[in-house]
C-alpha positions as CSV (number, residue, x, y, z in Angstrom):
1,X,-14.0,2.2,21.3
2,X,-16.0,-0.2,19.0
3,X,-15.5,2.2,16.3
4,X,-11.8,2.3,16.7
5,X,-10.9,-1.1,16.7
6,X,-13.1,-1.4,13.7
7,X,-11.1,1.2,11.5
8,X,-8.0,-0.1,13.3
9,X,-8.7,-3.5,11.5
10,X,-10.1,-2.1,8.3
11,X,-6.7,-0.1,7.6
12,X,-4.5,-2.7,8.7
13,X,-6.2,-5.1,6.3
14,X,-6.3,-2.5,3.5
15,X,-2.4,-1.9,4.0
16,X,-1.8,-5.6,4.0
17,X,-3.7,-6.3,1.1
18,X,-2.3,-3.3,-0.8
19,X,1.5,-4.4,0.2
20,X,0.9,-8.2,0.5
21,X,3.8,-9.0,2.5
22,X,3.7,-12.5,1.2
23,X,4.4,-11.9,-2.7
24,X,6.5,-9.2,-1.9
25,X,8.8,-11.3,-0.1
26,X,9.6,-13.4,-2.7
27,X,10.0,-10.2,-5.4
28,X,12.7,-8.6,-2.4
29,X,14.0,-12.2,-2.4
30,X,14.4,-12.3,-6.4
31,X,16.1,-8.7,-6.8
32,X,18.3,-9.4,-3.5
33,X,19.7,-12.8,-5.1
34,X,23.1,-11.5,-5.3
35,X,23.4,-9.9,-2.3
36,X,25.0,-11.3,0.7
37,X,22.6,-12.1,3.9
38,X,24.6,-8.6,5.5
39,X,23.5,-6.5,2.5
40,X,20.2,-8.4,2.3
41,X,19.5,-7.0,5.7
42,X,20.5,-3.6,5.1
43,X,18.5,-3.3,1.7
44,X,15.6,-4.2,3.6
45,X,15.9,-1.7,6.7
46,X,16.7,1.0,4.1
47,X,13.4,0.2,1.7
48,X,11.1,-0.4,4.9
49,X,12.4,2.6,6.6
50,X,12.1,4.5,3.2
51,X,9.0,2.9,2.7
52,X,7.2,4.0,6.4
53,X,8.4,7.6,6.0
54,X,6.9,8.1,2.5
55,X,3.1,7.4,3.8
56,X,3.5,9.3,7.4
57,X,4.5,12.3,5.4
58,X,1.4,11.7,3.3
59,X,-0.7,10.9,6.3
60,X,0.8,13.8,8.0
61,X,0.5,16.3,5.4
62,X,-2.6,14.9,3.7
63,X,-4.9,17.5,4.4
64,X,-2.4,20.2,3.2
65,X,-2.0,18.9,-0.1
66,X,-5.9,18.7,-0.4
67,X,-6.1,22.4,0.7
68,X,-2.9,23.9,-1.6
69,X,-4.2,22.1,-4.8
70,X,-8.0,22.6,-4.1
71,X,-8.5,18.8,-4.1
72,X,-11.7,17.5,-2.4
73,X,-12.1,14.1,-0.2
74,X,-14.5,12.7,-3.1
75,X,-12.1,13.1,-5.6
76,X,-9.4,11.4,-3.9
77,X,-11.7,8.0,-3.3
78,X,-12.8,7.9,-6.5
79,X,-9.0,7.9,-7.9
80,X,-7.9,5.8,-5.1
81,X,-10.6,3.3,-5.6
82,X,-10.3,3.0,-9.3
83,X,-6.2,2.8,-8.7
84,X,-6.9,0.2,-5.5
85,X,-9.4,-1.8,-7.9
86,X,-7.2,-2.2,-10.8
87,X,-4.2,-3.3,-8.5
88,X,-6.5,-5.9,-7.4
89,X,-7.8,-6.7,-10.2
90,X,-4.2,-7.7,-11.8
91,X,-3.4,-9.7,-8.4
92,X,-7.0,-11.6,-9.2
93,X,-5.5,-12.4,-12.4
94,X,-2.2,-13.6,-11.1
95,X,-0.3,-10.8,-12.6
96,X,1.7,-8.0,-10.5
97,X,0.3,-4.5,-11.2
98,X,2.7,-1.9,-13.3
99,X,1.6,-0.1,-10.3
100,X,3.6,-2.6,-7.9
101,X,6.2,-3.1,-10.0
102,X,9.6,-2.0,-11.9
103,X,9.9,-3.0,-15.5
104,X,13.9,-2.7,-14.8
105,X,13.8,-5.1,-11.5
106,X,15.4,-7.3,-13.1
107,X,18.8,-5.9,-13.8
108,X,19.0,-4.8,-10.3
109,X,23.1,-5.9,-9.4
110,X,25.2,-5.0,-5.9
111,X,26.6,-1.9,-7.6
112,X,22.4,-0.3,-7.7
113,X,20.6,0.5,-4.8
114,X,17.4,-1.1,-5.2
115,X,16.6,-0.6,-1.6
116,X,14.9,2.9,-2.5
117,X,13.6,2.4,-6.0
118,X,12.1,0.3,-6.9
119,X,11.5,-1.4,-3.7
120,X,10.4,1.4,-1.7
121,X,9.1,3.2,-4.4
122,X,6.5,2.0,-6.1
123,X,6.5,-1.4,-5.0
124,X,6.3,-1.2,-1.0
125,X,4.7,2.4,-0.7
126,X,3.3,2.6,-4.7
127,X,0.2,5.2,-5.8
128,X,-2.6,2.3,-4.7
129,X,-0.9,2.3,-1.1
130,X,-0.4,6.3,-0.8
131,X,-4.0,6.6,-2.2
132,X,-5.0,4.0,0.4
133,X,-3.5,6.0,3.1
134,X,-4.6,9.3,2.5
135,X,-7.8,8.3,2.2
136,X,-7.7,6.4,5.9
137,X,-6.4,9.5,7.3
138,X,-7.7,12.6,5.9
139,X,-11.3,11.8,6.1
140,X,-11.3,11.9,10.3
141,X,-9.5,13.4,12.8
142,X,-5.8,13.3,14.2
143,X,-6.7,9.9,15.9
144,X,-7.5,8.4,12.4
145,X,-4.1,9.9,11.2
146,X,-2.3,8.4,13.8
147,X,-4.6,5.1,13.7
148,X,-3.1,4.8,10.0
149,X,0.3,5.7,10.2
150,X,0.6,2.7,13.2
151,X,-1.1,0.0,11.2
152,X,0.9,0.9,8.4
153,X,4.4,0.7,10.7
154,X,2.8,-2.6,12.2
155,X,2.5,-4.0,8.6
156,X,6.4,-2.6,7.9
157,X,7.7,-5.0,11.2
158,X,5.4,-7.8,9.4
159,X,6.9,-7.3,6.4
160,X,10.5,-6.8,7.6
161,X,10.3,-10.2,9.3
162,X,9.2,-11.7,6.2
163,X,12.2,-9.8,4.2
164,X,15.1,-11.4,6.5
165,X,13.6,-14.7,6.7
166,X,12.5,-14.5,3.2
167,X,14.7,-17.4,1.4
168,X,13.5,-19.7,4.3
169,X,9.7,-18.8,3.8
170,X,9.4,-18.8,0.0
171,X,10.7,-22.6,0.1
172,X,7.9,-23.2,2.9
173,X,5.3,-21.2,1.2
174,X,6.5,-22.8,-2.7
175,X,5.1,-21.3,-5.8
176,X,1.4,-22.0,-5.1
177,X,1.3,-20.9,-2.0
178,X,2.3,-17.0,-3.3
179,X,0.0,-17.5,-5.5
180,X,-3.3,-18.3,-3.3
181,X,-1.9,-15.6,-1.2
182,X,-1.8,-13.3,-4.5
183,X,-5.1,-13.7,-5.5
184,X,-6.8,-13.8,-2.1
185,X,-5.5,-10.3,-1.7
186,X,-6.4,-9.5,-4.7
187,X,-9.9,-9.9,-3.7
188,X,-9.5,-7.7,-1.0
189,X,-8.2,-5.6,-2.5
190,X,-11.3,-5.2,-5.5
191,X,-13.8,-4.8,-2.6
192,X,-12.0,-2.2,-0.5
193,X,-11.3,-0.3,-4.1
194,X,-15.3,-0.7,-4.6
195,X,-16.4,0.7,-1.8
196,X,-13.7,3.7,-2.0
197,X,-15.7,3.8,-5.5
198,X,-19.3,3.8,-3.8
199,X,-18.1,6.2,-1.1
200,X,-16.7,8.7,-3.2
201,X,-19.7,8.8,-5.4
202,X,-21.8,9.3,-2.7
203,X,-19.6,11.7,-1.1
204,X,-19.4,13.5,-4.3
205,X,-23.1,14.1,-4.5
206,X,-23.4,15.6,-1.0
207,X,-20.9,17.7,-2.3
208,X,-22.9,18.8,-5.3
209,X,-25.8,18.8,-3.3
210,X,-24.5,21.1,-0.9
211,X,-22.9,23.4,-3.6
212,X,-26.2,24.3,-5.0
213,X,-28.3,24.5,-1.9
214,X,-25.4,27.5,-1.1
215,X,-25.9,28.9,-4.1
């Protein structure tokens, strides 16, 4: 039980980091400017929604993607790790990833659905958080799939919360406040992609290990 409440907590804090509901709020509230509060609402159910179904399916159908392209559990840490590091890494600097963001964002108008891309794709569900959640889920059992596809559903009521109260909360939070936030996910965010890092390295020489004991 210990052990479940643990991972429970780690995930959840690895998602939040990874999404930081905080910063994204005021991005959504940036590209949504022009909306009206009804279509503010919608564009926020829709990229959520999107959002939650892009990592269950990858949750889901982890394992089979490992299997079909011959893809070991190592090899996804070290990726994810590296890809988790350098998005927290940019946050540490005060900069928003290219991994978390949309070089087009800002032409976004009521004719373009934004809810989809780029909100839900890459900024709310990006390659860091997919990575993040694979990685949660395909290294246990169906209990550590499940585990991660509720924290991550959790964090998408946080977030959706944050979305419709968003022109409310950025004026409470003000610019300095975002930024704190920022950067102290950031750091989280370094130190969960380490230890993906130190994981998969040790993983990986199990692996080798193992490989030439068989042979």
């Amino acid at each position: 039980m210990h052990d479940i409440t643990t991972m429970t907590i780690t995930v959840f804090m690895g998602f939040f980091a990874m999404m930081n509901p905080i910063a994204n709020t005021a991005v959504f509230v940036g590209m949504t400017g022009n909306q009206t509060p009804e279509q503010r609402k919608k564009t926020a159910y829709k990229a959520l929604t999107a959002a939650f179904f892009i990592i269950a399916t990858f949750c889901l159908l982890g394992k089979g993607i490992f299997e079909l392209f011959s893809i070991t559990l190592p090899a996804l840490r070290l990726s994810g790790g590296i890809l988790v590091f350098l998005v927290g890494y940019h946050m540490l600097q005060g900069n928003s990833s290219k991994l978390h963001s949309n070089s087009n964002a800002d032409d976004a108008s009521e004719e373009k659905d934004i809810s989809i891309s780029p909100l839900a794709l890459p900024i709310l569900a990006g390659p860091g958080t997919i990575a993040t959640a694979m990685n949660y889920s395909a290294s246990g059992s169906f209990l550590h799939t499940i585990i991660t596809i509720v924290a991550f559903a959790t964090l998408c009521l946080i977030t959706l919360v944050c979305f419709l109260y968003g022109p409310k909360l950025v004026d409470k939070v003000g610019e300095a406040g975002i930024t704190i936030t920022t950067r102290l996910m950031g750091l989280i965010l370094t130190v969960i992609g380490m230890q993906m890092l130190i994981q998969g390295v040790h993983d990986a020489f199990l692996l080798f290990d193992t490989a030439n004991l068989a042979k």
